[in-house]
Residue frames relative to the residue before (quaternion, step in Angstrom):
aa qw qx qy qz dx dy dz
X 1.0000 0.0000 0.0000 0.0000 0.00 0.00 0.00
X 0.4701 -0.6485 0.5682 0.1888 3.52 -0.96 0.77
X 0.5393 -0.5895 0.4997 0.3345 3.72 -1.11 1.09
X 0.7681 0.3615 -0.4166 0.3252 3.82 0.42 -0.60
X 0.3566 0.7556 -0.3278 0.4409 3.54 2.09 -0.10
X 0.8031 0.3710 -0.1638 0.4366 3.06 0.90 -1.69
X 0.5672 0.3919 -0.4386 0.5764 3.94 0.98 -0.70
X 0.5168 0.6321 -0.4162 0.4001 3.59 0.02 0.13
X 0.7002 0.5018 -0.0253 0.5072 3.14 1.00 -1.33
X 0.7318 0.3846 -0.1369 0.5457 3.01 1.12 -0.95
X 0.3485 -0.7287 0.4591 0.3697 3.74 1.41 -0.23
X 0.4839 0.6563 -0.4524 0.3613 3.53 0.76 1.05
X 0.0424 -0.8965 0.4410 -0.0030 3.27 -0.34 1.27
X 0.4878 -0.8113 0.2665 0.1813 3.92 -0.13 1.00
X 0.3497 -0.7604 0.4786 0.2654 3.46 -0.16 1.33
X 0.5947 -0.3978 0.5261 0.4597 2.93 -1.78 0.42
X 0.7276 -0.3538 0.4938 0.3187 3.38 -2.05 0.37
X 0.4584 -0.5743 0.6567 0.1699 3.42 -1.25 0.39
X 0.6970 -0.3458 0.5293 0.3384 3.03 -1.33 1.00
X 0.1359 -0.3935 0.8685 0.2692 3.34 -2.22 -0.84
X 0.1540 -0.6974 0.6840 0.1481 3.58 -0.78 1.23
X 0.8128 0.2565 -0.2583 0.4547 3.89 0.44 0.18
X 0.7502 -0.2013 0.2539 0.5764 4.56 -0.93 -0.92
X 0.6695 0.5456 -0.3576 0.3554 3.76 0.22 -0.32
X 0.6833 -0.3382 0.5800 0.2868 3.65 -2.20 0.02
X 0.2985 -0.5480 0.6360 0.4539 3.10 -1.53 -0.11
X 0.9062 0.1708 0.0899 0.3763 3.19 0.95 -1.21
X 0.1090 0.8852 -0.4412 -0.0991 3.64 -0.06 0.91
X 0.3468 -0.6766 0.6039 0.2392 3.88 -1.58 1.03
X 0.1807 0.6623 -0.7269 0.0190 3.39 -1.66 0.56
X 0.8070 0.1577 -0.0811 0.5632 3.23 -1.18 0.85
X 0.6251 -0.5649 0.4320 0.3217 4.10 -0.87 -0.93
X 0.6386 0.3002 -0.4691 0.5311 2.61 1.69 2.00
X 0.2596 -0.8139 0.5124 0.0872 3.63 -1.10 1.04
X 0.1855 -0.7408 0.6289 0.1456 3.61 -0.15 1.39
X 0.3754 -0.4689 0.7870 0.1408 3.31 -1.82 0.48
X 0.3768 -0.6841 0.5914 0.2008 3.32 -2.01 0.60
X 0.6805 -0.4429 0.1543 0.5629 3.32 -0.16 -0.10
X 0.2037 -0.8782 0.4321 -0.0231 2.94 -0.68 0.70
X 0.2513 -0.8800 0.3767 0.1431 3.80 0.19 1.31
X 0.4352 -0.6422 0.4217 0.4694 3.49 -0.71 0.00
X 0.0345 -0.8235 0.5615 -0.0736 3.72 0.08 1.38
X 0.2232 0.8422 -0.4894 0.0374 3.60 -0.82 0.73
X 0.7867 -0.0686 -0.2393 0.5649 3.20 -0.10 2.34
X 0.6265 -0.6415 0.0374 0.4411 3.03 1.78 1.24
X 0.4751 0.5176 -0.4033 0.5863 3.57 1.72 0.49
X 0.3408 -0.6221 0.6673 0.2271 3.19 -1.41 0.38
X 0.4928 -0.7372 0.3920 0.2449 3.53 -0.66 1.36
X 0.7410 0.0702 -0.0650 0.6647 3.64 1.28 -1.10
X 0.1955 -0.7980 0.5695 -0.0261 2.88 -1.73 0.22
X 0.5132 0.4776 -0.3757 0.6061 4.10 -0.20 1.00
X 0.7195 -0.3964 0.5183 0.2378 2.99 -1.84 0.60
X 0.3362 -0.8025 0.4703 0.1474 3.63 -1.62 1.22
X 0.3516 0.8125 -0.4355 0.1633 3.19 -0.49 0.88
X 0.3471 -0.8108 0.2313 0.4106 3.43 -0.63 -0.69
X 0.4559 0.6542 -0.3832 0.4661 3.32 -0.92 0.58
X 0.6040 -0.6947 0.0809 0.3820 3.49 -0.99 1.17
X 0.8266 0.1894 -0.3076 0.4316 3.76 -1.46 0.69
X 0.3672 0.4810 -0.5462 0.5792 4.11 1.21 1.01
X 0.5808 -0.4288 0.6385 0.2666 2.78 -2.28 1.08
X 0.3208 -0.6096 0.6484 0.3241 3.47 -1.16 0.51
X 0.7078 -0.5798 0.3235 0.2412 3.16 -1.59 -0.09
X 0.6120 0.5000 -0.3551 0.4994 3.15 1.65 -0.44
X 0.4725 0.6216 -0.4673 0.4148 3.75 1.12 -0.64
X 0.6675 0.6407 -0.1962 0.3247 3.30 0.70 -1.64
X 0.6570 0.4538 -0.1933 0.5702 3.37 0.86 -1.35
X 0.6708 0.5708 -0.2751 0.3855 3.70 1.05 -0.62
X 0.4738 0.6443 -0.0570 0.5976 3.02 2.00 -1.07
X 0.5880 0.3983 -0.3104 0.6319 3.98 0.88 -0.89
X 0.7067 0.4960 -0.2641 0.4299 3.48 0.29 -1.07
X 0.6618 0.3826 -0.3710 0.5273 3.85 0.68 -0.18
X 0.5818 0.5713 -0.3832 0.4339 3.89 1.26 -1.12
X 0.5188 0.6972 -0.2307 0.4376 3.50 1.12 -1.17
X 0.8092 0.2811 -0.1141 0.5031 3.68 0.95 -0.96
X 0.5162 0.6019 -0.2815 0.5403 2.99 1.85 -0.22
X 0.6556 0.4424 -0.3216 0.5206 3.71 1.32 -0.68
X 0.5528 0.5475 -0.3772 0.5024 3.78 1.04 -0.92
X 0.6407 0.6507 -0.3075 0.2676 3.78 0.15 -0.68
X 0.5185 0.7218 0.0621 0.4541 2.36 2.02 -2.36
X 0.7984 0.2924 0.0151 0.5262 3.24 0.49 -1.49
X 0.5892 0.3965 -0.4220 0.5634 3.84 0.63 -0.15
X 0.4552 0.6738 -0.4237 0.3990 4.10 0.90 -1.03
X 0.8114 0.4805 -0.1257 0.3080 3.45 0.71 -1.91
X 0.7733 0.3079 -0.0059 0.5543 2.86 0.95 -1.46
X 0.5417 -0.7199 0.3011 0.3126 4.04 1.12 1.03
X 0.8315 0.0647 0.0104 0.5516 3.68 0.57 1.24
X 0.3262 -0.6738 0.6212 0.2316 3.48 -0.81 1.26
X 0.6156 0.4019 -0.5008 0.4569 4.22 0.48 0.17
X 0.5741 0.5239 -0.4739 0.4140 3.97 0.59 0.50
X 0.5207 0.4847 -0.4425 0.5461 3.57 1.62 -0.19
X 0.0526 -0.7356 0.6696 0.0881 3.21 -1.50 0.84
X 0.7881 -0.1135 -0.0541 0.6025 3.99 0.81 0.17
X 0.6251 -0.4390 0.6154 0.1945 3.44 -1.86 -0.22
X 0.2412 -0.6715 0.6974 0.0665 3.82 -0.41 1.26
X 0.8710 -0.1971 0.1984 0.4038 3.75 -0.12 -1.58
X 0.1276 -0.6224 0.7436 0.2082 3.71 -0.57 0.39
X 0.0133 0.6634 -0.7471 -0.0390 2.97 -2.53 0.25
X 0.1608 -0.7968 0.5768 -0.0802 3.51 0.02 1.66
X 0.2277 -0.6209 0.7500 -0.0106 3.34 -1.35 1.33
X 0.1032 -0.5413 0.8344 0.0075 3.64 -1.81 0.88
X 0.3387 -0.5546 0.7600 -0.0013 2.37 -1.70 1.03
X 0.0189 -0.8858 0.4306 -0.1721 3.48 0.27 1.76
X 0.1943 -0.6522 0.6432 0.3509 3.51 -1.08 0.70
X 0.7711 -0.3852 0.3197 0.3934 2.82 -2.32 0.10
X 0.7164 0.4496 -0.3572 0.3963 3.14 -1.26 0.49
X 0.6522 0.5768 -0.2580 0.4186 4.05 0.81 -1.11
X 0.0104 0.7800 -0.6255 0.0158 3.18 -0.80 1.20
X 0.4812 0.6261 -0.5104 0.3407 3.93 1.07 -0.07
X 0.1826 0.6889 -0.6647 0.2242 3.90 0.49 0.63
X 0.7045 0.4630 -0.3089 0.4403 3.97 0.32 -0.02
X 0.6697 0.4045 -0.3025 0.5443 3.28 1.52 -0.37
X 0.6763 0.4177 -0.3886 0.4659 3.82 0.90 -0.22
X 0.4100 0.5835 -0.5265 0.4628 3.77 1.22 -0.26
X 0.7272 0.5670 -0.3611 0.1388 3.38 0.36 -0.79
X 0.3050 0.8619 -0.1644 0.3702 2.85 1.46 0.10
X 0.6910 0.3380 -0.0533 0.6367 2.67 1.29 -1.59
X 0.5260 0.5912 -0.3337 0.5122 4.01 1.05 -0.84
X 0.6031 0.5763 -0.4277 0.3481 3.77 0.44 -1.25
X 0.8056 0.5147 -0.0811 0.2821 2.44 -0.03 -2.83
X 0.6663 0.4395 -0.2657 0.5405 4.00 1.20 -1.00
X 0.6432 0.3823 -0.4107 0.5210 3.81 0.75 -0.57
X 0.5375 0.5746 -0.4332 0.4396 4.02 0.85 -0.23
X 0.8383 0.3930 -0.2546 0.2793 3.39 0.72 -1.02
X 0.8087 0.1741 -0.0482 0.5598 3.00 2.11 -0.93
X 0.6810 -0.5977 0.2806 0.3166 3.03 0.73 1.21
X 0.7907 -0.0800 0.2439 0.5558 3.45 -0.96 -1.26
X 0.6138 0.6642 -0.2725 0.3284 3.10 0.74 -0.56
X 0.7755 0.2874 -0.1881 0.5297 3.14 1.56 -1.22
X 0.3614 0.6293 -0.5683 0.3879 3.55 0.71 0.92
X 0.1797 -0.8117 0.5361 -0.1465 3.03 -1.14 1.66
X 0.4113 -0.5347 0.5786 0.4584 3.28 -1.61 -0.42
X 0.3312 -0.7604 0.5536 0.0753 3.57 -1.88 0.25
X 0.1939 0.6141 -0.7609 -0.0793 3.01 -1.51 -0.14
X 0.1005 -0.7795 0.6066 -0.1199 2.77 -1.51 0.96
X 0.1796 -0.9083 0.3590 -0.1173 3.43 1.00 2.14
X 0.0419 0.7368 -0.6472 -0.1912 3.82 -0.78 -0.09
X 0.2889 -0.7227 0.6278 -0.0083 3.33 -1.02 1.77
X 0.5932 -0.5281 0.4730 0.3815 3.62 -1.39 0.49
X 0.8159 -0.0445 0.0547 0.5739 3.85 0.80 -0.79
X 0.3707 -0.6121 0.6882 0.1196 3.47 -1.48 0.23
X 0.5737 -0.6307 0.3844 0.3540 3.02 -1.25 0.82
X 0.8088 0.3467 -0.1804 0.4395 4.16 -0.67 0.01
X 0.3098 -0.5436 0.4716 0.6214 3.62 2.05 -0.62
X 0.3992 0.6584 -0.6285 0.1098 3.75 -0.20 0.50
X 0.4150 -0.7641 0.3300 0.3676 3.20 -0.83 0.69
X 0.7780 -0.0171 -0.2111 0.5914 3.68 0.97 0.11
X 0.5069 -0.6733 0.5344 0.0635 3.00 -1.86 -0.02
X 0.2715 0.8906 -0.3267 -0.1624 3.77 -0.49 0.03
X 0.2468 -0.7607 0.5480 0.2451 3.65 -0.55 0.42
X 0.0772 -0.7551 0.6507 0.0210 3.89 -0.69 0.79
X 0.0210 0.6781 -0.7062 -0.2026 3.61 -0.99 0.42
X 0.5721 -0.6436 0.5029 0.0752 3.38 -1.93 1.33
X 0.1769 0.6662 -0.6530 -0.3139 3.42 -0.97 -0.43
X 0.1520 -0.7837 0.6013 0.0338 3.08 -1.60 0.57
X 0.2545 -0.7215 0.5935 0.2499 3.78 -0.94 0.51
């Protein structure tokens, strides 16, 4: 089956690319892999939430967050088909690396990456099992609460 078969299937349609809010790509190919820059969870060029994840009043909870990986996640796929001429030239997921923008005290940065882990192992199977990291930073660019870089392969 063919990734645009399968987001189909899945009722997942791809956003336009993001901007670059600063000097950089979204998305760069070498060899038969295409890193993404970071990539926020942007949707119709706003970012839906904003602040630090955590719990307790005015913090992103954690499920929002993890909901939020999961949009950054489609925001890197977009990214990376853009580059490399078609989201059916991606064939899996080498590595993700998810930043939170965490308050003090939050350690569930591994549970809001997941987000981004799900939503790619949904689309590509075995394929999209990866390596990780999964980091909590003091801030994000724009106040977003997370962030992600994914590297592709592609044929």
């Amino acid at each position: 089956m063919t990734v645009s078969a399968r987001l189909a299937e899945l009722g997942i349609e791809l956003p336009a690319v993001a901007a670059p809010v600063a000097a950089y790509i979204p998305a760069k190919a070498h060899g038969d892999v295409v890193q993404t820059s970071g990539q926020l969870p942007f949707v119709a060029g706003a970012l839906p939430q904003t602040g630090k994840v955590g719990d307790g009043h005015g913090l992103v909870p954690a499920e929002d967050a993890k909901e939020l990986a999961r949009t950054s996640a489609l925001n890197a796929l977009a990214a990376a088909a853009d580059a490399v001429g078609g989201v059916d030239r991606i064939t899996g997921v080498l590595k993700v690396t998810g930043f939170v923008a965490s308050a003090p005290g939050f350690t569930g940065q591994p549970g809001v990456i997941n987000g981004t882990s799900e939503v790619l192992g949904e689309i590509f199977g075995e394929a999209g099992r990866h390596s990780r990291s999964a980091v909590g930073v003091a801030e994000l660019p724009l106040d977003a609460p997370v962030e992600v870089e994914v590297a592709f392969l592609f044929a």
